[in-house]
C-alpha positions in Angstrom: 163.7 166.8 89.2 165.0 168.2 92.6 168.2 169.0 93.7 170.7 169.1 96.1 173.9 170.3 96.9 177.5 170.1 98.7 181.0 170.9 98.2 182.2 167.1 97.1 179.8 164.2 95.1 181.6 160.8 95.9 180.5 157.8 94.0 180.5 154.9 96.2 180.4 154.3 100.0 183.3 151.4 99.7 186.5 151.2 101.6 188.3 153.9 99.2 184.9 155.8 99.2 184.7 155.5 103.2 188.3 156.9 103.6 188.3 160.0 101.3 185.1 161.1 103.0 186.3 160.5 106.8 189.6 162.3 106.1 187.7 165.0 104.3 185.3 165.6 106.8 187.9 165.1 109.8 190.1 168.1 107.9 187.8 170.6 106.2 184.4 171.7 106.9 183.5 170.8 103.4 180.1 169.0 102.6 180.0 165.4 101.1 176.8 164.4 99.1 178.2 160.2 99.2 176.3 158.2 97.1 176.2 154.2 96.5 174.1 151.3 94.9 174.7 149.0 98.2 172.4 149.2 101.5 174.9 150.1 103.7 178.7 151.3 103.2 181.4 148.5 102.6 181.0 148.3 98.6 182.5 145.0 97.8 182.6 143.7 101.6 178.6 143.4 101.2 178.8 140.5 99.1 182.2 138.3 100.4 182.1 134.9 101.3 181.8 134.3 105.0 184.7 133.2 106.4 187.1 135.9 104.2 189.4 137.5 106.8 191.3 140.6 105.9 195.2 139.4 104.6 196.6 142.3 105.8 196.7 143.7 109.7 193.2 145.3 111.0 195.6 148.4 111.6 196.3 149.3 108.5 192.4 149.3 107.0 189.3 151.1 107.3 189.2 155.1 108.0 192.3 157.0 109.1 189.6 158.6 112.4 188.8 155.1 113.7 190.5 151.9 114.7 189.2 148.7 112.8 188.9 146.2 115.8 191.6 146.0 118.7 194.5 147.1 117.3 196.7 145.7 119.9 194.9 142.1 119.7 197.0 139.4 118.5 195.8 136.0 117.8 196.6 133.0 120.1 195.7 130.7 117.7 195.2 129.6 113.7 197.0 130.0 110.6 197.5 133.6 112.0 199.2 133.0 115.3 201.5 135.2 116.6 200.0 138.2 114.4 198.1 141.3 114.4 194.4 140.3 114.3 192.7 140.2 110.8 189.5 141.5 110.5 186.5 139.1 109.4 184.4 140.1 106.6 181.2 140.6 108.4 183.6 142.9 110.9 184.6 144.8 108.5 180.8 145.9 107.5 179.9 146.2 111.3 182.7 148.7 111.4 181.8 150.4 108.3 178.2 150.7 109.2 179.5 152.1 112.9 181.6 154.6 111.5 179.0 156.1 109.1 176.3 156.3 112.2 178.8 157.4 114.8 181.2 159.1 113.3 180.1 160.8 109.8 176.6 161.1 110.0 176.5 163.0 113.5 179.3 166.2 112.1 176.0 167.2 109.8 178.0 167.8 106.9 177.1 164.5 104.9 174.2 163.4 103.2 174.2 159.5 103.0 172.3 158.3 100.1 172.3 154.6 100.0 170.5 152.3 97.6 171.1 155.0 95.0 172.5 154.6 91.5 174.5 157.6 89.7 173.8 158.2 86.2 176.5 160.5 85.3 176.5 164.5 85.1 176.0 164.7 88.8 172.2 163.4 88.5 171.5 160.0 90.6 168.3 158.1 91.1 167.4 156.9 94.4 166.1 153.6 95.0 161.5 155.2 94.6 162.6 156.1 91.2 163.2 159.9 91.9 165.9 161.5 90.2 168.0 164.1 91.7 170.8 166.7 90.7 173.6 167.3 93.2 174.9 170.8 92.6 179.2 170.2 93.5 180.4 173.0 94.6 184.0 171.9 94.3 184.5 168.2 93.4 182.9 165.2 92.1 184.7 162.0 93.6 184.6 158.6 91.4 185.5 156.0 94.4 184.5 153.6 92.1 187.6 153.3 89.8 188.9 150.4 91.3 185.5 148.5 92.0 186.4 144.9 93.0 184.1 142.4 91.4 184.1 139.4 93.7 182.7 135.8 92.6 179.0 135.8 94.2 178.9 139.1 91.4 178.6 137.0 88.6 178.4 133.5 86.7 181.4 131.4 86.0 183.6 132.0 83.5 183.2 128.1 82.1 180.8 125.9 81.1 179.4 123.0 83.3 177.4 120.0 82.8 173.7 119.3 84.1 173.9 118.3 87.7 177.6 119.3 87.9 177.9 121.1 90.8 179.6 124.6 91.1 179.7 127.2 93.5 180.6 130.3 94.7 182.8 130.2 98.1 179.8 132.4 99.5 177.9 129.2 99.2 181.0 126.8 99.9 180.1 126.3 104.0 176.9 125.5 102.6 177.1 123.0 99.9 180.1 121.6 101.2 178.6 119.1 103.4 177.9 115.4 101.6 180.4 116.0 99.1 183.6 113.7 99.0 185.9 116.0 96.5 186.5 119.4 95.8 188.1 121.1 93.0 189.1 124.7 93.7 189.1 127.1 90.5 191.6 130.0 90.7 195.3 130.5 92.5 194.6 134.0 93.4 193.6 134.7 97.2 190.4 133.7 97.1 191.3 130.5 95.8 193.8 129.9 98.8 191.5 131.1 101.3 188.5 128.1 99.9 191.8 125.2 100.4 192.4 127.0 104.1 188.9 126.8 105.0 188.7 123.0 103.5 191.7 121.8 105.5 190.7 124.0 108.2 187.1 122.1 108.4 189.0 118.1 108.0 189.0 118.0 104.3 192.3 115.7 103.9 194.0 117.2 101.3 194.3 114.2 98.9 190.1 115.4 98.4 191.4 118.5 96.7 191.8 119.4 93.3 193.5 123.2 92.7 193.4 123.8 89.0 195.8 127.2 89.4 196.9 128.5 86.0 199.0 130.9 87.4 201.6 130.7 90.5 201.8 133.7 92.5 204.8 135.4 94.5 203.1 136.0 98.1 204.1 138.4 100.5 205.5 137.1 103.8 203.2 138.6 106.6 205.6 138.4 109.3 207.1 141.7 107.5 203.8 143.8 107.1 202.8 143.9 111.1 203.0 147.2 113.0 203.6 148.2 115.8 207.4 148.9 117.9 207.7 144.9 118.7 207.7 144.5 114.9 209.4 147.1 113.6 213.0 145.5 113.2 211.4 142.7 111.7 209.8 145.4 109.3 213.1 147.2 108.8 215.5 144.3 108.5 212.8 143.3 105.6 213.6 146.2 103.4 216.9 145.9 103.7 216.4 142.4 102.5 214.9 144.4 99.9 217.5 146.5 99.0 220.4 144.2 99.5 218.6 141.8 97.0 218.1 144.3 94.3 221.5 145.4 94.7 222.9 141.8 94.2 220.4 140.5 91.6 222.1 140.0 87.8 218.8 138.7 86.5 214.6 138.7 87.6 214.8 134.9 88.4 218.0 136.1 90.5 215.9 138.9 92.1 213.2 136.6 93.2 215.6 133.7 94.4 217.5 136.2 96.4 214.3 137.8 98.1 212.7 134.4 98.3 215.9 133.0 100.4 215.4 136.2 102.7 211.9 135.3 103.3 210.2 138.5 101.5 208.4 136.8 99.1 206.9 133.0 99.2 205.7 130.9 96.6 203.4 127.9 96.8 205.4 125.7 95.4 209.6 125.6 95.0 209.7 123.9 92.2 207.2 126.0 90.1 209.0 129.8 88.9 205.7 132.0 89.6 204.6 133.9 86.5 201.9 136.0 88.5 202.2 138.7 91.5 199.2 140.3 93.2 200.1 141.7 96.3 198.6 138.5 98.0 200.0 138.1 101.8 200.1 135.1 103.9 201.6 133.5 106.7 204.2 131.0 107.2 201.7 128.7 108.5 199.3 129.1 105.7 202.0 128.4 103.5 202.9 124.8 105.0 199.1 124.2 105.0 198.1 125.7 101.1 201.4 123.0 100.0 200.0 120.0 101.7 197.6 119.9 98.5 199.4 117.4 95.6 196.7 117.4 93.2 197.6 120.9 91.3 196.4 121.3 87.7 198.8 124.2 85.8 197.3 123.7 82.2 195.5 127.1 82.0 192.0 128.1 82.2 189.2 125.6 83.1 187.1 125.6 80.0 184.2 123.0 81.3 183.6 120.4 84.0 181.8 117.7 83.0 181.0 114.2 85.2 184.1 112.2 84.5 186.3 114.7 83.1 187.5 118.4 83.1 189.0 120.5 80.3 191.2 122.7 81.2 193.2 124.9 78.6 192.8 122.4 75.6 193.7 119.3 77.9 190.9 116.5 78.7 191.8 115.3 82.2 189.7 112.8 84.4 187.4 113.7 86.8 184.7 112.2 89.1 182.1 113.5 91.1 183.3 116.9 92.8 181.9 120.1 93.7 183.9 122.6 92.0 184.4 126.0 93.6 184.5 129.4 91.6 187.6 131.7 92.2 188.5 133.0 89.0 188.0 137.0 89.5 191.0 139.1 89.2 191.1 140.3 92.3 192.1 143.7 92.4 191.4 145.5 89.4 193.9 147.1 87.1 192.3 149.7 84.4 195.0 152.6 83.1 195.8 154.9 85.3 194.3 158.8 84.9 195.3 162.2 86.9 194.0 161.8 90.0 193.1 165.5 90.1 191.3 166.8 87.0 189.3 170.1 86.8 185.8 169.0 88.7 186.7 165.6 88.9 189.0 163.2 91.4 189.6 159.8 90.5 190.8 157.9 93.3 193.4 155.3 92.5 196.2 153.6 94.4 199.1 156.1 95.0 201.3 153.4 97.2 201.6 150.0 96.0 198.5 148.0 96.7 197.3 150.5 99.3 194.2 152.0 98.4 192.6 152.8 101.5 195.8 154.5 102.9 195.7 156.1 99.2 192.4 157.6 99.6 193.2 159.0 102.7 196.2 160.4 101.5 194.1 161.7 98.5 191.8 163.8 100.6 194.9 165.0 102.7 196.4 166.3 100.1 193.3 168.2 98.6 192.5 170.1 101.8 195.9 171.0 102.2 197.5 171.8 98.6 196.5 174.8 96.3 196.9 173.4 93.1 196.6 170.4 91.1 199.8 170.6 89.3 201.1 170.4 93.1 198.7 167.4 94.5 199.2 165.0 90.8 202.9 165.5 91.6 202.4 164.0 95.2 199.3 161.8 94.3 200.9 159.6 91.3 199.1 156.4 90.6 200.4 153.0 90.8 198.7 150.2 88.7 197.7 147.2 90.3 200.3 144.4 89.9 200.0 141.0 87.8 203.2 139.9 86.7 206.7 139.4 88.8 208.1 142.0 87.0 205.6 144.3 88.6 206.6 143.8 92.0 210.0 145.7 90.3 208.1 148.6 89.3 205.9 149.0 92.6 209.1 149.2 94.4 210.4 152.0 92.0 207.5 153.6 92.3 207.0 153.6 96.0 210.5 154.6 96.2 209.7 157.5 94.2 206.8 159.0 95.8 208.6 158.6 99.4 210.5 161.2 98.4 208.6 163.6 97.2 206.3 163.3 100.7 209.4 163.0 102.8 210.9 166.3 101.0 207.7 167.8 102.8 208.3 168.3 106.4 204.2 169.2 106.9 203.1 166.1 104.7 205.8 163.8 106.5 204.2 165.1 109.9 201.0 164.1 108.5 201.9 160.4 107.2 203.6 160.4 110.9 200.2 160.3 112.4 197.9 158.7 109.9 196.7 155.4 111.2 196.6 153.9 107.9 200.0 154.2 106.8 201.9 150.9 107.4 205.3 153.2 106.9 204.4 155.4 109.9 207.6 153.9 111.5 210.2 154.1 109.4 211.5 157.2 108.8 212.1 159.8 111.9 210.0 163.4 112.4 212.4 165.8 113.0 211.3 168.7 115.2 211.8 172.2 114.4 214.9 173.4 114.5 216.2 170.3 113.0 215.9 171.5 109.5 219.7 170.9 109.0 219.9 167.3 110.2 216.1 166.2 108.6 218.4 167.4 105.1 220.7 165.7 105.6 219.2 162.8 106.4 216.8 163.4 103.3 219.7 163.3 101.2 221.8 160.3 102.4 217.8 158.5 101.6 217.6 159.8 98.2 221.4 158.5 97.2 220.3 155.3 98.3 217.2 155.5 96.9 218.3 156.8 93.7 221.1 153.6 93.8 218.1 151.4 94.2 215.9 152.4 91.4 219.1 152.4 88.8 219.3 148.6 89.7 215.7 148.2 89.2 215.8 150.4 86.0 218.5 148.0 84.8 216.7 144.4 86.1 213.0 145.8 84.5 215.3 146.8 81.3 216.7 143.1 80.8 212.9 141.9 81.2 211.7 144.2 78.5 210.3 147.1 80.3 210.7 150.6 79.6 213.4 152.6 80.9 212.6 154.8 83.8 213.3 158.4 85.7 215.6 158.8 88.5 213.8 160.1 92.0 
């Protein structure tokens, strides 16, 4: 068994994987060993469906060194009009693969090691069978904590009658041709992005089944665009936010009030969502995603046979169809663990469902802090969301860590110029000399803050949640 060695191990060349190692090699001279099972970087990106599209703007993803795509592009036309591009899938792995040959590769100071499984205690086997140990000099990096399992990973999750035919939306342009009905699985993203495609492509929308167990609250994209042209948009949105929280007596309060304000959408105003995922969507895909009447909310499908369908306990009709499998969770949500810990990093989400930005951030903080009591104070994790309630405690918790970065004048310089955060213009860098004013302007944040989070302390409490800390 050989060996080889470097300052930092990181376990997978995805997109958390791909921004820890560009902001480590951007800001130290360290040397990254990076390490992952795929042929090229882009983890779950490798194995998306074809016309998945980024639901966020192409600004505020990939590497913190290097723009995803044309940042000032806006599209002229589609569901999307009006806003910052969104990045196709197979861009996003053209970018990926760009960035490791252009940017990465060429500073000298990382071995790429693709088509290579890690078998724990630093020893990894590449793909001719040899096995290797890395000698870390400093840190092994698990970038895999968070992996995202998409549907073309695995089987679906219900049974299904001979010559029944199911699919994953990888194979959805495929197989879609011939068929006179469709029945969508899932109400997460993916599941709205197979009914945009389908109307998108002349599927009338009385072809459509959507068996959705759950409703989700969406986030309005209008309010997550950057850039100066939006940024009273942005900023009138959280005081939306604020004002909402501050009026709310109850959670179903809360969610009318934000949903009036046009913070949150939900699919259908007549159904009180029971899930939240961070999903985003436009106004326009909105209007389309409720043009579809057939909507079965009985639970889980449990098997599609030829002329009928169980779906949690219920026997329904059904004729010929070509069901389509969207029933991963989306973004993982496993307990959260000290991000620094002795040899180890874990990265994990340290804004609400921002992990590249967060792995960024991670790597930021551990080339410029001394300690790890220091960096798990400013690198706390934030669990995935899945209930409405969670959207609560993401805001608490974002509030939170704002202020222990802003309290920083060198870290609030830093999130100033990183490409990836979507907060960049929000809060003013004051100059030196300003220390008095930048106080006080720190302190007039944290009352309101502070006032914020005691309402959200109060609303979680009524729904059963633990009580919280103050910021």
């Amino acid at each position: 068994m050989t060996s080889i060695e470097a300052d930092y191990l990181v376990i997978g060349a995805g997109a958390m994987g791909m921004a820890f190692v560009d902001t480590l090699l951007t800001e130290t001279d360290a040397t990254v060993v990076l390490v992952d099972a795929n042929h090229q970087p882009g983890g779950h990106w490798n194995s998306v469906y074809p016309f998945v599209r980024l639901h966020q703007p192409s600004a505020y993803y990939g590497v913190n060194s290097h723009a995803l795509g044309n940042e000032d592009a806006i599209d002229r036309s589609g569901f999307n009009e009006g806003f910052f591009e969104l990045a196709t899938g197979h861009e996003v792995c053209a970018y990926y693969d760009r960035v490791m040959r252009d940017r990465m590769l060429p500073t000298g100071r990382l071995t790429y090691l693709p088509m290579t499984r890690y078998l724990g205690d630093n020893r990894i086997r590449t793909l001719d069978g040899a096995e290797q140990t890395v000698t870390v000099g400093r840190r092994t990096v698990d970038a895999t904590y968070l992996l995202t399992v998409v549907q073309s990973m695995r089987r679906p999750p219900f049974s299904v009658a001979d010559g029944v035919a199911v699919v994953a939306p990888n194979d959805l342009p495929r197989h879609a041709a011939g068929h006179d009905h469709f029945t969508v699985v899932g109400g997460g993203k993916t599941g709205m992005d197979c009914v945009l495609w389908l109307l998108h492509n002349g599927i009338p929308a009385d072809r459509l089944r959507w068996v959705r167990p759950r409703d989700s609250w969406l986030l309005n994209r209008a309010n997550i665009q950057p850039g100066p042209d939006f940024a009273p948009r942005l900023r009138d949105a959280m005081a939306a936010r604020m004002q909402a929280v501050a009026d709310a007596d109850t959670l179903d309060d809360l969610f009318d009030r934000l949903e009036a304000a046009e913070v949150l959408f939900r699919l259908d105003p007549s159904v009180r969502p029971t899930m939240y995922h961070c999903a985003i969507v436009s106004a326009r895909e909105l209007e389309q995603l409720r043009r579809v009447g057939d909507v079965v909310r009985l639970g889980r499908i449990e098997h599609a046979g030829h002329d009928h369908v169980r779906v949690g306990g219920a026997t329904l009709p059904a004729g010929a169809s070509l069901y389509v499998d969207c029933t991963t969770q989306g973004l993982p949500r496993p307990p959260s663990v000290p991000v620094f810990d002795g040899d180890r990093i874990t990265l994990q989400s340290v804004r609400s469902c921002q992990q590249v930005f967060s792995s960024a951030f991670i790597a930021h903080v551990e080339a410029a802090y001394p300690d790890d009591a220091t960096r798990n104070a400013l690198c706390v994790p934030i669990t995935h969301p899945d209930a409405p309630v969670d959207w609560l405690r993401h805001m608490r918790e974002d509030n939170v860590a704002t202020m222990r970065w802003l309290r920083d004048p060198d870290l609030s310089a830093w999130l100033d110029t990183a490409r990836l955060n979507a907060a960049r213009t929000l809060f003013p860098v004051f100059p030196p000399g300003k220390e008095r004013v930048r106080d006080k302007a720190i302190g007039a944040l944290a009352v309101a803050l502070n006032k914020a989070n005691a309402a959200l302390d109060e609303l979680m409490a009524d729904a059963g949640e633990p009580d919280q800390s103050r910021v």
